[in-house]
C-alpha positions as CSV (number, residue, x, y, z in Angstrom):
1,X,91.5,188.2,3.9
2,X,90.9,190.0,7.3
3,X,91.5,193.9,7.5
4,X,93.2,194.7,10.8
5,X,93.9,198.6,11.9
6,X,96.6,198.6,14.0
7,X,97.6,201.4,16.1
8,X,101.2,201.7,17.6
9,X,103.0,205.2,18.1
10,X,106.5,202.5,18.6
11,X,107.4,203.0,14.6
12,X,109.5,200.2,15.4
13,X,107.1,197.8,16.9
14,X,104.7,198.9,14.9
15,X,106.3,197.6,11.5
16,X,107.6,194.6,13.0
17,X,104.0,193.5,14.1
18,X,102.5,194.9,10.8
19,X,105.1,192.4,8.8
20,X,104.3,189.5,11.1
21,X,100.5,189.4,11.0
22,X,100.8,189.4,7.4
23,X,103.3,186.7,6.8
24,X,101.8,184.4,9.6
25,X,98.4,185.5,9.7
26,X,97.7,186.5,6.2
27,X,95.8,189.0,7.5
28,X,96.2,193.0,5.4
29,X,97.4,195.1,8.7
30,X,97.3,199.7,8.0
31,X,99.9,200.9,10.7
32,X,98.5,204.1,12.0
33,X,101.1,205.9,14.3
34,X,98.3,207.7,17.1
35,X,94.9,208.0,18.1
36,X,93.6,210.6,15.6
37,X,95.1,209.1,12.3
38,X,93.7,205.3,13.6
39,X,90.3,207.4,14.3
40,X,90.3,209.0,10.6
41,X,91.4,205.3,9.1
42,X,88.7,203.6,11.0
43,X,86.3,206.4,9.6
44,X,87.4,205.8,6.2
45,X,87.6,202.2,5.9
46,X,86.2,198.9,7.1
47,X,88.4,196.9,9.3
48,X,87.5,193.3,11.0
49,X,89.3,193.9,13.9
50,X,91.6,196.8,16.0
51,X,94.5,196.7,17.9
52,X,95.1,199.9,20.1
53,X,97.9,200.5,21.6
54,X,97.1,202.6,25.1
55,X,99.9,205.3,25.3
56,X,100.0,207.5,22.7
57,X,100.1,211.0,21.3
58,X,96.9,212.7,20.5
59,X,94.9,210.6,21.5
60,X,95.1,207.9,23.7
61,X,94.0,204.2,23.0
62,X,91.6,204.2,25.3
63,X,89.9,207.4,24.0
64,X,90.3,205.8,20.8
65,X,88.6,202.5,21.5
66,X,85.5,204.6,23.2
67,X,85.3,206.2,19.6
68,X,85.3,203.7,17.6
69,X,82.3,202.1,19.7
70,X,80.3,205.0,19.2
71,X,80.7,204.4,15.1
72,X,81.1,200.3,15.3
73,X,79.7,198.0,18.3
74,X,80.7,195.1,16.9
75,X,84.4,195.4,16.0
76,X,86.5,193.4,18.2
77,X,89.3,195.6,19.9
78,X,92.5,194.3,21.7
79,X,94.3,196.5,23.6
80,X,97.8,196.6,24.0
81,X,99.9,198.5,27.2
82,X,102.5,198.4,29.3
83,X,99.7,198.8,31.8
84,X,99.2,195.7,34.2
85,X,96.7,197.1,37.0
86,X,93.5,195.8,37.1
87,X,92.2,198.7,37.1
88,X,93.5,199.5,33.9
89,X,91.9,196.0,32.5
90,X,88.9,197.0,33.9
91,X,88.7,200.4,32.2
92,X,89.7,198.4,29.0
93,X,86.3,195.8,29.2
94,X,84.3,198.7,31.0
95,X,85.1,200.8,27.2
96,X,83.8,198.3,25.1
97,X,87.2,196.1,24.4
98,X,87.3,192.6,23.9
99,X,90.6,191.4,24.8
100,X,93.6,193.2,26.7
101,X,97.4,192.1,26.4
102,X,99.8,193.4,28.2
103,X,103.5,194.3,27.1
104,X,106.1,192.7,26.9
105,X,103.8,189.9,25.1
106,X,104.8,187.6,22.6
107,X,103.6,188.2,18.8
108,X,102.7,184.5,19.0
109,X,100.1,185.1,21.9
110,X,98.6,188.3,20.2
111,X,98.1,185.8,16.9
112,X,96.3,183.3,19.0
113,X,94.1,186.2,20.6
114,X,93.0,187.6,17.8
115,X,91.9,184.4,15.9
116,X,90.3,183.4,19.2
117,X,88.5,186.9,18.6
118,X,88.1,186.7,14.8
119,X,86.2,182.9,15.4
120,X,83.6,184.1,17.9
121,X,83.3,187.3,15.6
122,X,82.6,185.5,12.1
123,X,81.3,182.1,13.2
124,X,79.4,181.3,9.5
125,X,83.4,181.8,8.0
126,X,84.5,178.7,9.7
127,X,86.6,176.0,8.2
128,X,84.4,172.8,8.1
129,X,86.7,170.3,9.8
130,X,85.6,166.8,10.2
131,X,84.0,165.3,13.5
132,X,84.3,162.0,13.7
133,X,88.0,161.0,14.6
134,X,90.0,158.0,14.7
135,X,92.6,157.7,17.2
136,X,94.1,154.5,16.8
137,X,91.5,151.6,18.0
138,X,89.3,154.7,19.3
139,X,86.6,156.1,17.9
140,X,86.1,160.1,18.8
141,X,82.9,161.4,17.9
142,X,83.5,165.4,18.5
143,X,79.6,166.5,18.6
144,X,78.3,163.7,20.8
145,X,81.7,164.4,23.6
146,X,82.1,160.1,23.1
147,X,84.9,158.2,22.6
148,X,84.8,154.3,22.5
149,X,87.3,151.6,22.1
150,X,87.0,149.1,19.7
151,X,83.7,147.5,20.9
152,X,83.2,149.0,24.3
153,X,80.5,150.9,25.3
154,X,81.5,154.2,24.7
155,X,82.7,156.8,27.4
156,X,81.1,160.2,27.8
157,X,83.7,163.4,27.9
158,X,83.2,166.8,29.4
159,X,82.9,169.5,27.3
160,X,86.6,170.7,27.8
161,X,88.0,167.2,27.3
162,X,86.3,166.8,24.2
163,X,87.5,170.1,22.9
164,X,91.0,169.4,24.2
165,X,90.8,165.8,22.2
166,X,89.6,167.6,19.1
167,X,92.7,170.4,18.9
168,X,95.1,167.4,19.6
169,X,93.7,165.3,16.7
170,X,93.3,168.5,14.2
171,X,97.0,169.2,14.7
172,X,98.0,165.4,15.1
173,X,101.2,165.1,15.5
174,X,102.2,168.4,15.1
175,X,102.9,170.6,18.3
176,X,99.2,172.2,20.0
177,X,101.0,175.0,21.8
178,X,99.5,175.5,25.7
179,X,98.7,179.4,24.4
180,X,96.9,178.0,21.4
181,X,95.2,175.3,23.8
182,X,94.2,177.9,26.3
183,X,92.8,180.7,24.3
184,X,90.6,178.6,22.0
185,X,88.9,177.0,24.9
186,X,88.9,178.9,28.0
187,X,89.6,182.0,26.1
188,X,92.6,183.1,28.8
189,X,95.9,181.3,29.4
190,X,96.1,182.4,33.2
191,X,97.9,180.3,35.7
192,X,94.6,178.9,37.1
193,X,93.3,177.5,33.5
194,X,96.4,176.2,32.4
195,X,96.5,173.9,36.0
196,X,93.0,173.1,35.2
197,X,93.7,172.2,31.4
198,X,96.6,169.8,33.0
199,X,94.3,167.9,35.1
200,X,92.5,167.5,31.8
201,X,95.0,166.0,29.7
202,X,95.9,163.9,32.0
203,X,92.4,162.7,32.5
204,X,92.7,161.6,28.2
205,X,95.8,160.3,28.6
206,X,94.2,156.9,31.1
207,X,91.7,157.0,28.3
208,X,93.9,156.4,25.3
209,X,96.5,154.1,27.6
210,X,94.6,151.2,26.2
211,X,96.0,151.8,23.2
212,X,99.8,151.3,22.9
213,X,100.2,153.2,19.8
214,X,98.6,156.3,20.8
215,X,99.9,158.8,22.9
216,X,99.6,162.7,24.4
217,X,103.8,163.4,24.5
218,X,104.2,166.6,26.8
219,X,107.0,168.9,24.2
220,X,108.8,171.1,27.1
221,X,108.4,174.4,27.0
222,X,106.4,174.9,24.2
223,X,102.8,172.4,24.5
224,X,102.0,169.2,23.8
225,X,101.2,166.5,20.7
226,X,98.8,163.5,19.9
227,X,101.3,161.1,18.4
228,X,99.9,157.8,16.7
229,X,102.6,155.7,16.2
């Protein structure tokens, strides 16, 4: 089980985020309510990953964050503000963060970020998943970015289809949400990516037409989901 030190001065917020990082990400979340008691929890314990909250009493997240990479240089830090000048971000990455999310934000999002973070972090923890896939009459072979058709020479993917194809067949017919898609792979859901992961999809989805019992279904507002009928 991860160890996450979260630091939110919104008691509020704080417990509500604390209960859903445990229940949905199984992850053991201390609440610290400012900068100096994260600061003497971070001294007195080992935590896989920080949260820091940017206005608070004491001492400020930011402060905070440049603290904890004097002690740890390795610890990945999100840091969560109202704050949505660039500037802002900038000081965030220029202080040794690794991800910034900005408030209002939806606890969804900050799950995805911080397995996103967690998986680049602890590589050699990995779930072994398989790599050879089939999708119907294809054939997806996940290290070699090739997918063939029954007999036919087999077609060569880009790196970003292939590990578009390989989310969508992990969570087959089940719902691959376009915050899930976009933060595993490009590692930011901006407006840009998410055109460019559409132009993508719809590349696979002339692949696997061949097949009638395969299919990429768009689910509105929430992602999309390989169905094999």
């Amino acid at each position: 089980m991860k160890r996450i030190l979260l630091v939110e001065d919104d008691p509020n917020l704080g417990l509500i985020l604390q209960d859903y990082l445990s229940l949905k990400g199984n992850f053991e979340v201390n609440l610290c309510t400012d900068g100096e008691e994260g600061l003497k929890a971070f001294l007195k314990e080992s935590f896989d990953l920080c949260i820091l909250d940017v206005m608070m009493p004491k001492k400020d997240g930011f402060t905070l964050g440049k603290d904890i990479r004097k002690i740890n240089a390795n610890t990945p830090i999100i840091f969560a503000t109202a704050k949505a000048m660039i500037k802002d971000k900038a000081l965030a990455y220029d202080l040794g963060g690794d991800d910034y999310i900005t408030k209002p934000f939806s606890m969804e999002e900050l799950l995805f970020r911080i397995n996103a973070l967690l998986k680049r972090s602890f590589p050699q923890v990995e779930e072994v998943v398989e790599t050879i896939f089939k999708i119907g009459a294809y054939t997806f072979d996940y290290p070699k970015q090739q997918i063939k058709y029954k007999k036919e020479d087999a077609l060569k993917l880009s790196t970003k289809e292939a590990e578009l194809l390989r989310l969508l067949c992990l969570k087959k017919n089940e719902v691959l949400t376009r915050e899930e898609a976009l933060l595993l792979i490009w590692e930011d859901d901006n407006y840009f990516n998410g055109r460019s992961m559409d132009v993508f999809l719809s590349k696979l989805r002339k692949i696997l037409r061949q097949d009638s019992t395969v299919e990429i279904l768009s689910v509105h507002g929430k992602g999309y989901k390989l169905i094999l009928k």
